[in-house]
Legacy VTK file of the C-alpha trace (Angstrom):
# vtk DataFile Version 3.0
C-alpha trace
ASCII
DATASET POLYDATA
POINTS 281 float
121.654 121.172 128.994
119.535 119.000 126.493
121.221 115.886 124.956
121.969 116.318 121.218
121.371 113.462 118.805
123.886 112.548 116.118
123.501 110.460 113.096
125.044 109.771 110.188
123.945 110.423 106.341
122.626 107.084 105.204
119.599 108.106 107.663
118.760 109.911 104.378
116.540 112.665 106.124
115.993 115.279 104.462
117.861 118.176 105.683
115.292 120.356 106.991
114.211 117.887 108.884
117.403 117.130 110.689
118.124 121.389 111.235
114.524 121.216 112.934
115.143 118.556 115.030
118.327 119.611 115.932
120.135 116.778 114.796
124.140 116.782 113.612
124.768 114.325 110.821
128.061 112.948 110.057
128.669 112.114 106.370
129.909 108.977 105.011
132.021 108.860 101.728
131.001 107.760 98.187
133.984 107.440 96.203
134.447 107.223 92.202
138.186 105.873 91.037
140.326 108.699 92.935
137.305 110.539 93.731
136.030 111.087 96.719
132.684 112.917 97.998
131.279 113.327 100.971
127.079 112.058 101.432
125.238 115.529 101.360
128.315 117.690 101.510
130.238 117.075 98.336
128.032 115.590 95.713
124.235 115.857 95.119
121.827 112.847 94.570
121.369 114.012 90.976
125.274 114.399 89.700
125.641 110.744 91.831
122.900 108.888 89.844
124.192 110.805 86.850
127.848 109.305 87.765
126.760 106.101 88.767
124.299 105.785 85.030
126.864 107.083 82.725
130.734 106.836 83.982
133.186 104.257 83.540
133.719 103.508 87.110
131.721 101.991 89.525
131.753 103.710 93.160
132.701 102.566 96.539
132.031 103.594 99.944
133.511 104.566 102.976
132.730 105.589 106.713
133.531 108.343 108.517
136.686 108.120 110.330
136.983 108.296 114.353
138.176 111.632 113.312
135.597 112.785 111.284
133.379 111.672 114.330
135.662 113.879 116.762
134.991 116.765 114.655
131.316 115.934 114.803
131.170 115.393 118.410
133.689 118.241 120.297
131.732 121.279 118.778
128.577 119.875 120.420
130.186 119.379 123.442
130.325 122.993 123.958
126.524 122.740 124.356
126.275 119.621 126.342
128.514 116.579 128.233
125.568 113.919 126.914
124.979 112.990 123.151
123.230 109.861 121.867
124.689 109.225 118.324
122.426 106.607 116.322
123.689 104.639 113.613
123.303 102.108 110.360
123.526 98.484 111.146
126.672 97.533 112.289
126.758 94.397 110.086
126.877 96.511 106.811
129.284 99.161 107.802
132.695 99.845 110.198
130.752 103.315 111.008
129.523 102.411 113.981
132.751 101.254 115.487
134.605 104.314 114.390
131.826 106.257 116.752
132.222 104.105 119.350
136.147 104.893 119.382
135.391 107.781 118.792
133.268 108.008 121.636
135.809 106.142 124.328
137.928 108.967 123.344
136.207 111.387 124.596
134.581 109.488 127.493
138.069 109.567 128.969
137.793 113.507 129.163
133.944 113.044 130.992
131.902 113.718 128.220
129.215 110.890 128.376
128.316 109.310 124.096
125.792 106.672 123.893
126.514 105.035 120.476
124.051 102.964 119.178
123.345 100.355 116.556
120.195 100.649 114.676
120.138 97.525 113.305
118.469 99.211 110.105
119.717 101.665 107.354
117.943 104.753 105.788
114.636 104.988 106.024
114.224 102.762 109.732
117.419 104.969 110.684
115.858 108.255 109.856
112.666 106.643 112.305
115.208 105.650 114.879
117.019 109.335 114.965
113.861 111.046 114.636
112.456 109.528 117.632
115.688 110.539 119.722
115.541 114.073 118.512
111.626 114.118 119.330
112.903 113.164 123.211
115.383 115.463 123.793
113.710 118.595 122.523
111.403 117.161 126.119
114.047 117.506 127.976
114.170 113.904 127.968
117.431 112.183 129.805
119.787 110.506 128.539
118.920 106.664 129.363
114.919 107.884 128.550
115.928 108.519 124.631
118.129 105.444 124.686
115.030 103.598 125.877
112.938 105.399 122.823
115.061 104.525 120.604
115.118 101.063 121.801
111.985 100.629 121.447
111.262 102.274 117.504
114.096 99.777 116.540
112.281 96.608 117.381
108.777 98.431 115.739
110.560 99.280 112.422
109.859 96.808 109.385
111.943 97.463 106.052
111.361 96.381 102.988
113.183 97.218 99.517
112.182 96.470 95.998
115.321 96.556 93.783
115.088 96.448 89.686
118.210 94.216 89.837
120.520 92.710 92.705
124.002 93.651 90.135
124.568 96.679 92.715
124.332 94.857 95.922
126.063 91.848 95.059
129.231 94.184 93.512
129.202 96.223 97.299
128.963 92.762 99.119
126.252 94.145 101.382
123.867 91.654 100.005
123.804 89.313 103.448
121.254 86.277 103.712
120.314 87.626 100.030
123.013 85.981 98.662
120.318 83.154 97.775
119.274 84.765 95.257
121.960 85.377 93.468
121.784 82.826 89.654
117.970 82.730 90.071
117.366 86.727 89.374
117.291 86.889 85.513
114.084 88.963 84.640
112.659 88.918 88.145
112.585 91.377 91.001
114.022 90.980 93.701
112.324 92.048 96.921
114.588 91.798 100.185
113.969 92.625 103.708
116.144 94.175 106.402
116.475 92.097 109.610
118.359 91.509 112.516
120.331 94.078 110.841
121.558 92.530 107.370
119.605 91.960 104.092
117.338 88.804 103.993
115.361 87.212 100.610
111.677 88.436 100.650
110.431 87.318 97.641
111.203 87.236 93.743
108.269 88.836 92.154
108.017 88.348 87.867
106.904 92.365 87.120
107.617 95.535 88.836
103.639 95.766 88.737
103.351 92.570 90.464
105.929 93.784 92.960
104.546 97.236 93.901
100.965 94.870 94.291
103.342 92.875 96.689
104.777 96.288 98.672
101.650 97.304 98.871
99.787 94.084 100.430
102.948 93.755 102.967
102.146 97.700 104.056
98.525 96.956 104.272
98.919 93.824 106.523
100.212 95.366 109.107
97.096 96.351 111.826
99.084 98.640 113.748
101.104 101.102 111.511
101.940 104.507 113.134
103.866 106.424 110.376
105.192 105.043 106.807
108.446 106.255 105.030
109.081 105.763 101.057
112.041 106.127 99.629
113.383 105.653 95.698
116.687 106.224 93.516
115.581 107.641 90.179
111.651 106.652 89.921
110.104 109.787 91.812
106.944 109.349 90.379
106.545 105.741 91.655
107.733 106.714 94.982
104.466 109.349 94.535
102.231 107.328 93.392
102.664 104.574 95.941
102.345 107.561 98.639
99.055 108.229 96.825
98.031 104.408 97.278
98.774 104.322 100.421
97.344 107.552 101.998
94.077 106.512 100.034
94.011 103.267 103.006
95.846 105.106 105.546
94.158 108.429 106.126
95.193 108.772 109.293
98.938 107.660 109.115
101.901 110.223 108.383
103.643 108.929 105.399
106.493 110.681 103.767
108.631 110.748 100.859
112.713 110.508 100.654
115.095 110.310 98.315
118.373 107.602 98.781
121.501 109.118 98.886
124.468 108.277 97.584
125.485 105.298 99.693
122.807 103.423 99.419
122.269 104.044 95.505
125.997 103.128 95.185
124.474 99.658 96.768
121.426 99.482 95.369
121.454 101.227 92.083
119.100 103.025 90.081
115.204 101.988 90.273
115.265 100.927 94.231
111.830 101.378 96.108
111.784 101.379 99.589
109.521 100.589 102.432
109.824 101.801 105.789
106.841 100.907 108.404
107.050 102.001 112.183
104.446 100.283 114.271
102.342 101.751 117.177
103.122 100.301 120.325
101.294 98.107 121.914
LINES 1 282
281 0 1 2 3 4 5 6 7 8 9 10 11 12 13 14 15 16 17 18 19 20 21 22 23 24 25 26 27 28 29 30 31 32 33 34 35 36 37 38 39 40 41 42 43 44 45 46 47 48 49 50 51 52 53 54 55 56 57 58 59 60 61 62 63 64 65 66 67 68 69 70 71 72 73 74 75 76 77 78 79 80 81 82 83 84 85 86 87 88 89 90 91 92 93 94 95 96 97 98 99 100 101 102 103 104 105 106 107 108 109 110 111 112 113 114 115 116 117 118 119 120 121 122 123 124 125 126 127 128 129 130 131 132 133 134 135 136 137 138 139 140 141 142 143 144 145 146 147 148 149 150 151 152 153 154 155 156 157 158 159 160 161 162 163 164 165 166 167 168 169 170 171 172 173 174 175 176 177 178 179 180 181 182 183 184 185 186 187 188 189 190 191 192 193 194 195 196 197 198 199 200 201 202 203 204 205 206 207 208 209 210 211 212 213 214 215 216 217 218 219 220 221 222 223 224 225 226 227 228 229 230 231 232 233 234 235 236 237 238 239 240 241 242 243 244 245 246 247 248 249 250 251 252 253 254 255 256 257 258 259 260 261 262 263 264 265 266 267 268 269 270 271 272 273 274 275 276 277 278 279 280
């Protein structure tokens, strides 16, 4: 029986993509006063950014519950006894400690959960799950996917141009960024992800200068297998920097997503993203 590979929805893949890959997705919660939707079950992206632009109250979020993992994880192991279950960072949300409860639980009745911490969000997690699913459709074993997705973590650069840092300082997710915090006014701020919490990049003066800057760090890398952008509200930046980039990188795959829910409720409208896999060496 062939491992199946579980995520949850900040991986922001788009949902064909996780049906043909055969990958389950467990949804965190965006919530609004009294509320509550689930990522990709409950609310779309549009009525979200509509919320989050025009009502009164700002939104939270919230992980999915050991339970809401059980009733992820017990249909699939119907299928199969072995499921690898890839998640965001650790250091920015309780979800991957709810799976690994989740996933003692049911390791006391012999079914065998690897839960592991991406050390990214989004975009690097969708690169992270992909890479599992990819395996296991092989036939690949258990401890060979682990491995795979060991090794995409440590090849997967982030990078996130946000119009202001307002949304990630009010959701405290704003890490080693905190530095910039009373030195933003009229900049952009341009943060990395590393060691799985956000780290100052660089404060750039215009969002022109800023997508020159995203575009310099994408081009200095010599070894770039596959490039992911993602955006809140600005679709036809998120195109056009796929069009600048394909024009230098004929030869890599580079697709577009859209941020969900969680991470707009974090990084608010006007984010840019950056994901870059490396080849290995």
């Amino acid at each position: 029986m062939a491992v199946r590979i579980v995520t949850d929805s900040t991986a922001d893949m788009p949902p064909e993509s996780a049906h043909a890959l055969g990958i389950s997705v467990v949804p965190l919660s965006v919530i609004f006063g009294e509320e509550v939707f689930r990522e990709g079950v409950d609310i779309s992206h549009d009525l979200f950014y509509d919320k989050l632009a025009h009502g009164k109250v700002l939104p939270t979020t919230s992980a999915p519950s050991v339970g809401d993992f059980l009733e992820v994880y017990e249909p699939l192991l119907k299928e199969t006894d072995e499921i690898v279950s890839v998640h965001l960072s650790s250091k920015l949300s309780a979800t991957y400690n709810n799976a690994c409860q989740a996933a003692q639980i049911l390791a006391d009745r012999g079914a065998r959960i690897e839960v592991m911490d991406s050390q990214v969000v989004s975009l690097g997690l969708s690169f992270a799950t992909m890479a599992a699913a990819r395996v296991a459709r092989e036939d690949g074993d258990i401890d060979r996917i682990k491995a795979v997705v060991d090794s995409t973590i440590q090849r997967i650069r982030i990078y996130i141009l946000l119009d202001t840092l307002e949304y990630v300082r009010r959701g405290g997710r704003i890490g080693r960024a905190r530095a910039f915090l009373g030195t933003m006014l009229r900049v952009k701020p341009l943060l990395s992800l590393r060691d799985g919490e956000v780290h100052p990049q660089e404060r750039v003066r215009t969002k022109a200068r800023a997508l020159d800057r995203l575009f310099q760090i994408a081009t200095s890398y010599p070894n770039i297998r596959e490039v992911a952008i993602g955006y809140s509200t600005n679709p036809q930046d998120a195109h056009d920097f796929e069009q600048r980039l394909a024009a230098v990188m004929p030869h890599v795959n580079i697709w577009v997503a859209r941020f969900g829910p969680v991470i707009g409720t974090h990084g608010g409208p006007g984010v840019l993203g950056l994901g870059l896999l490396e080849g290995e060496e």
